[in-house]
C-alpha positions in Angstrom: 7.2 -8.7 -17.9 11.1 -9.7 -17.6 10.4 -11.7 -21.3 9.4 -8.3 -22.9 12.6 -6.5 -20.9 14.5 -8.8 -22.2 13.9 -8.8 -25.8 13.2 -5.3 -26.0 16.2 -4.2 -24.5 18.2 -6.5 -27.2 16.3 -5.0 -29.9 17.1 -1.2 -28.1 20.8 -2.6 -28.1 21.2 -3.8 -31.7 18.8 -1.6 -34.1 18.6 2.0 -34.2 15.1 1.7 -32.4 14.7 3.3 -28.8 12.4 2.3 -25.9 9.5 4.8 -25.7 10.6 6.3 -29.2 9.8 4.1 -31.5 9.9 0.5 -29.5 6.9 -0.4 -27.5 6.5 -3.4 -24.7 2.9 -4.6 -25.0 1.4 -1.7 -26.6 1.4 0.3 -29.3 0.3 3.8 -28.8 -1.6 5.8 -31.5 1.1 8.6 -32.1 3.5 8.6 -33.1 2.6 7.0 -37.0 6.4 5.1 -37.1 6.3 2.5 -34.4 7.2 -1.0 -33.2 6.0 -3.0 -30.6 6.5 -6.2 -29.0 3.7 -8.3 -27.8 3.9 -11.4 -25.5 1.6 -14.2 -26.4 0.7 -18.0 -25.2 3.4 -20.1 -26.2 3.1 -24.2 -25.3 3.7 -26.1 -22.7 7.0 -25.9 -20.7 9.9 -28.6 -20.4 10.4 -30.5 -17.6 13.7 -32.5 -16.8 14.6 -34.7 -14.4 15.8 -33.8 -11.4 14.3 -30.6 -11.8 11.7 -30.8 -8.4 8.8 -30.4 -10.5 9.1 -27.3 -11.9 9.9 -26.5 -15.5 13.6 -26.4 -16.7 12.6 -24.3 -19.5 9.6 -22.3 -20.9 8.4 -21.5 -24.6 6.6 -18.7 -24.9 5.8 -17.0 -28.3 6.2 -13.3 -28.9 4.3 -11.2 -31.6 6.3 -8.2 -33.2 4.2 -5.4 -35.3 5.6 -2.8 -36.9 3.3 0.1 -38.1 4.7 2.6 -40.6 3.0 5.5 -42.8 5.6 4.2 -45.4 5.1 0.6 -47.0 8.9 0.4 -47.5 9.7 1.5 -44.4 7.7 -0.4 -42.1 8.7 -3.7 -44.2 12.0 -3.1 -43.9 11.5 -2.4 -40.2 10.0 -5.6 -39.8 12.8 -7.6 -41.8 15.5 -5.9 -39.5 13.3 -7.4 -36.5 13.0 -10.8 -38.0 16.7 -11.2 -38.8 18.0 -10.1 -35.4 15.7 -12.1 -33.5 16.0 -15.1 -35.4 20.3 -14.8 -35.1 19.3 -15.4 -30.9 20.8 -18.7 -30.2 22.1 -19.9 -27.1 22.5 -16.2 -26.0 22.3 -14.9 -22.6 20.4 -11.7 -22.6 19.7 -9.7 -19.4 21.5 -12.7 -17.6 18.7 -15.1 -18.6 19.8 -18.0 -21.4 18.0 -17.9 -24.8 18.0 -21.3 -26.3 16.1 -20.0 -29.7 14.1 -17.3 -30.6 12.8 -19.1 -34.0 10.4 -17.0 -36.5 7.4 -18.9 -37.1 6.8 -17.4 -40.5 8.8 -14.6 -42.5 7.0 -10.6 -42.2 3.9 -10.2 -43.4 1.2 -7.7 -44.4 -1.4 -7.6 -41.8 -3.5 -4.8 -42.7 -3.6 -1.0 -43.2 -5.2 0.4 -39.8 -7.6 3.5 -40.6 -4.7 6.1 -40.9 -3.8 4.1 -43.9 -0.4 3.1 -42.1 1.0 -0.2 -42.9 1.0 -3.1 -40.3 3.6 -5.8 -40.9 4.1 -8.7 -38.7 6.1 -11.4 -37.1 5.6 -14.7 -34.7 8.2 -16.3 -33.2 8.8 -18.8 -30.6 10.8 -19.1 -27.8 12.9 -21.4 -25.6 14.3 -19.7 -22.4 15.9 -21.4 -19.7 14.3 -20.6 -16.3 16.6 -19.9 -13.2 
């Protein structure tokens, strides 16, 4: 799970969001109604170099973000302070491993409202991380 350390722990670091507050890794509990979490999904296929012995120089994974909110405002603006942080990630080491590009795939978005009638919002992005 060190990709979902990693980019959790950077969001921890620069937002107001907290780990196990309000900041999930790969689920989103039911309570409490504010909450944000950060999914890992299939990205595509890794990049090989030469001279790399057959295994991959670097792999691109995509990462989901959803932010749930009982407040459309809130959770929107929740997710836009997600987007533009992540999207800032360029050649940035984080947790010691090197982040090439964390690139939104599309800007926030409206998913749904869940049965609570809280707001979903969210975000793609994809990934280039260097592998040690």
């Amino acid at each position: 799970m060190a990709l979902l350390d990693d980019i959790g722990g950077y969001v921890e670091d620069n937002t107001a969001f907290a780990l196990g507050t309000d900041l999930y890794l790969s689920l989103l509990p039911e309570s409490p109604d504010n909450g944000i979490v950060i999914l890992e999904n299939t990205g595509v296929a890794p990049i090989f170099t030469q001279g790399s012995n057959n295994l991959p120089k670097m792999e691109r994974p995509e990462i989901q973000v959803l932010v749930r909110n009982t407040s459309y405002s809130t959770g929107r603006a929740n997710a836009e302070t997600i987007y533009r942080l992540l999207t800032q990630v360029t050649n940035a080491t984080i947790n010691g491993n090197l982040y090439q590009r964390i690139e939104a795939i599309a800007s926030p978005a409206l998913m749904e409202r869940d049965l609570n009638r809280r707001v979903l919002f969210t975000t793609n992005f994809n990934v280039i991380r260097e592998l040690p």
